[in-house]
C-alpha positions in Angstrom: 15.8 22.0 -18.3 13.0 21.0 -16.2 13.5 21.0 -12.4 14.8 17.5 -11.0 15.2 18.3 -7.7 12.1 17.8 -6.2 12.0 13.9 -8.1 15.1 13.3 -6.6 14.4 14.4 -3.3 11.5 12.1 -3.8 13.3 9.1 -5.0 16.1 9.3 -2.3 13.0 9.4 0.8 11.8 6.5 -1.3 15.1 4.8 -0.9 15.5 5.6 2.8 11.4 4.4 3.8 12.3 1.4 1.3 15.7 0.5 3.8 13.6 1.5 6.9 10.9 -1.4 6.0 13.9 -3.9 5.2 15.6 -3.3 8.2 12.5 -3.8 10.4 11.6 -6.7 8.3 14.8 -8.1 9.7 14.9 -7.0 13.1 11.4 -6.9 14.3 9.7 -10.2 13.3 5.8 -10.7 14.1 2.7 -8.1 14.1 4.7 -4.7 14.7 6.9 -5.3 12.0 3.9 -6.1 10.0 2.1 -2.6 10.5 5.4 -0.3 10.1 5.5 -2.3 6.6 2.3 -1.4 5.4 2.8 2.1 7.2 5.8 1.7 4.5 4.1 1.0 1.8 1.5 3.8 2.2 4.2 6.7 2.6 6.0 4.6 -0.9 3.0 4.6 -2.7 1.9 8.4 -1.5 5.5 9.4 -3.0 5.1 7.5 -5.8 1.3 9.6 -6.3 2.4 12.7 -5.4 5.8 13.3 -6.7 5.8 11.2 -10.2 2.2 10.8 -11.0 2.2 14.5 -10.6 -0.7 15.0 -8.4 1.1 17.6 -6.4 0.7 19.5 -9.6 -2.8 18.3 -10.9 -6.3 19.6 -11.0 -8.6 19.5 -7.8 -10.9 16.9 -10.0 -8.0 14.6 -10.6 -7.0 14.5 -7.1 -10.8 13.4 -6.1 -10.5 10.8 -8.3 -7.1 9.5 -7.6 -8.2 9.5 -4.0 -11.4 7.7 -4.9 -9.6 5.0 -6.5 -7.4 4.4 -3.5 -10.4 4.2 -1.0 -12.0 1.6 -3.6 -9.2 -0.5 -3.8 -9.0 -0.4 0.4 -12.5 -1.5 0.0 -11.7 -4.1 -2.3 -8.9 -5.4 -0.1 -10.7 -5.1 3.3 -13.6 -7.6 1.7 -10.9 -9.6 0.2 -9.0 -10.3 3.6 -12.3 -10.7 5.4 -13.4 -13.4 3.4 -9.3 -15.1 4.0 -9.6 -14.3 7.9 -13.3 -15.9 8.1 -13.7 -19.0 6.0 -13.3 -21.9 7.5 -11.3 -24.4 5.0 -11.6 -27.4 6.6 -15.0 -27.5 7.3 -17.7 -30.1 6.6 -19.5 -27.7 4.4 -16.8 -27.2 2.0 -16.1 -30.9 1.6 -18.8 -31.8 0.6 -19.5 -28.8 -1.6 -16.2 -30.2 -3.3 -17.2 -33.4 -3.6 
């Protein structure tokens, strides 16, 4: 039988981080609640890599490429929330693009 400790362990820090972000969700409103989430999410989705992906376990050339993806998605993202933050939806420009 195949050692389930360490999955377990993993899934029950998974659970506590997962009630962590809910209870801040609930009890601290606005921007700092917003950064311990995603602070959250990254320690949920590092568990989720390490631990059940088997990373922890996997070759060096794997774990390049796993962290590869992750910086190209951030990449991805960032461009994606600089073009929300900076366009300007009501402009002129964009009405008469439309029209």
């Amino acid at each position: 039988m195949k050692d389930v400790k360490a999955p377990i362990l993993a899934w029950l820090a998974y659970l506590v981080v997962l009630g962590a972000s809910i209870t801040v969700t609930r009890w601290a409103p606005g921007t700092l609640g917003h950064v311990f989430n995603l602070l959250c999410a990254l320690v949920m989705a590092s568990l989720v890599m390490v631990f059940f992906m088997g990373l922890r376990s996997a070759d060096n050339l794997l774990r390049v490429f796993a962290l590869a993806t992750l910086m190209w998605l951030a990449i991805m993202l960032g461009l994606t929330m600089m073009d929300y933050v900076y366009r300007e939806i009501g402009s002129s420009a964009m009405l008469s693009a439309i029209a």
